[in-house]
C-alpha beads as a LAMMPS data file, in Angstrom:
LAMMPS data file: protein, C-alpha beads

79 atoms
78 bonds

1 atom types
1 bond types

-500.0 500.0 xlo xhi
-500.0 500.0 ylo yhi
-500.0 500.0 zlo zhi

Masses

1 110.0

Atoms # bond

1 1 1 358.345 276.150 125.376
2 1 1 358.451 279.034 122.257
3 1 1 357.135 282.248 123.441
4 1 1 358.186 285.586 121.716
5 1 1 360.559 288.407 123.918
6 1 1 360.283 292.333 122.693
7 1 1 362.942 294.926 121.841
8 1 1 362.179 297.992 123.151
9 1 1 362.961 301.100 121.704
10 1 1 365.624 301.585 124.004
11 1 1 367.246 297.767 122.822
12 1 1 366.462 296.118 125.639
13 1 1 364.746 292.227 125.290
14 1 1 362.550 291.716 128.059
15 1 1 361.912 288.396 128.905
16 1 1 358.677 287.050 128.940
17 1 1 357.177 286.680 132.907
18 1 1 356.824 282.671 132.466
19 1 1 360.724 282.733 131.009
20 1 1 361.860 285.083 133.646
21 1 1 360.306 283.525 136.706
22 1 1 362.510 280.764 135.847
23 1 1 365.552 282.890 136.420
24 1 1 364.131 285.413 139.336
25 1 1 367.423 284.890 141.173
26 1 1 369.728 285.525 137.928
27 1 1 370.530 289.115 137.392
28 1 1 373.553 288.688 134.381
29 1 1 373.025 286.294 130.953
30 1 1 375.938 285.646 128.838
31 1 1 374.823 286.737 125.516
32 1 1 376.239 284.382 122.449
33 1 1 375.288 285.186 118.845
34 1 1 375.586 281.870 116.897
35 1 1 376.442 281.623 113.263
36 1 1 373.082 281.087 112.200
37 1 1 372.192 284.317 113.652
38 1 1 370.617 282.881 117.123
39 1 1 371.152 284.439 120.404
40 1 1 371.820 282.342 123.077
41 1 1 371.332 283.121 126.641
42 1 1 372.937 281.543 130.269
43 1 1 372.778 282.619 133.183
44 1 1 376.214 284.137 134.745
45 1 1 377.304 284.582 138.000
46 1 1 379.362 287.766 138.033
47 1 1 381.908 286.517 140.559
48 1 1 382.006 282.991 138.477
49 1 1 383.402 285.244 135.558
50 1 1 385.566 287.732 137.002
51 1 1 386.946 284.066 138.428
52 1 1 387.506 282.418 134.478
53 1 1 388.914 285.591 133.673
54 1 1 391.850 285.494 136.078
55 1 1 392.484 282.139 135.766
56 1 1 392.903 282.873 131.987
57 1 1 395.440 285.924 132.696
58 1 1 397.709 283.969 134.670
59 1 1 397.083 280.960 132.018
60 1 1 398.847 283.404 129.577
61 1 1 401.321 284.678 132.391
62 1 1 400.312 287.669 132.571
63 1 1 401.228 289.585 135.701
64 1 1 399.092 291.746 137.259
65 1 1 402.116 294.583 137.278
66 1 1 401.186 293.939 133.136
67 1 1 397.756 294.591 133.697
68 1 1 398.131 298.130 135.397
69 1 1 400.951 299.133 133.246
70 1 1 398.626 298.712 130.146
71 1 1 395.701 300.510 131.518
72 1 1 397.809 303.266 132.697
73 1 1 399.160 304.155 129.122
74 1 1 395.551 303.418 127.809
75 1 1 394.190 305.967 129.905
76 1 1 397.295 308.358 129.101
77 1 1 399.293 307.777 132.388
78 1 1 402.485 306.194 132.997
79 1 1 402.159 303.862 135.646

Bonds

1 1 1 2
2 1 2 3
3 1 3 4
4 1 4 5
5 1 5 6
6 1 6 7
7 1 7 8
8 1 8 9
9 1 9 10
10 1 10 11
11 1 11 12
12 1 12 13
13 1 13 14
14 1 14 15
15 1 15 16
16 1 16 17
17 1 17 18
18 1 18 19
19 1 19 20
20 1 20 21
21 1 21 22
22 1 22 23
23 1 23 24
24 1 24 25
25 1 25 26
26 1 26 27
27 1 27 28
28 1 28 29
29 1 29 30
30 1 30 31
31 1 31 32
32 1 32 33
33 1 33 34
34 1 34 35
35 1 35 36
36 1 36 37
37 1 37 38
38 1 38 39
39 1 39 40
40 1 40 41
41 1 41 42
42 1 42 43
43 1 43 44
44 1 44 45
45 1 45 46
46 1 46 47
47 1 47 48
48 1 48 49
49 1 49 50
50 1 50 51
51 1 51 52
52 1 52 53
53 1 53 54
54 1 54 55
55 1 55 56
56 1 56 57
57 1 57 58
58 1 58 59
59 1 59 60
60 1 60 61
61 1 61 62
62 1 62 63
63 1 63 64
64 1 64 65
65 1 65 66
66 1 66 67
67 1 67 68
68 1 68 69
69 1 69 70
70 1 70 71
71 1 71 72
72 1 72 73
73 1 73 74
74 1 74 75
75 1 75 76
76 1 76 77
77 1 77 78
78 1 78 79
């Protein structure tokens, strides 16, 4: 199925009704530009994510001692 989505002046794509009745439970897409310029969308569960995301910190041993120490001294603080 091709139908055509809208940018609004505000840069938001709204999906067509018949595209996003398919999705009525799905609040987040992943948003993937490819290298031909495409945009890709999937669904995302926030939770599923946040999930990825620590598994990849501790991947890379990162502590999460690391973590605050780093966003205390970006936002100016020592920690």
């Amino acid at each position: 199925m091709t139908v055509l989505a809208r940018k609004t002046e505000w840069n938001e794509v709204r999906l067509p009704p018949e595209i996003a009745g398919q999705f009525s439970d799905v609040d987040y897409f992943e948003v993937v530009v490819t290298r031909k310029g495409r945009l890709l969308l999937s669904p995302v569960n926030p939770q599923e994510k946040e999930e990825r995301v620590k598994e990849e910190i501790q991947e890379l041993g990162v502590a999460e001692d690391d973590l605050r120490a780093a966003a205390a001294a970006l936002l100016g603080r020592r920690g």
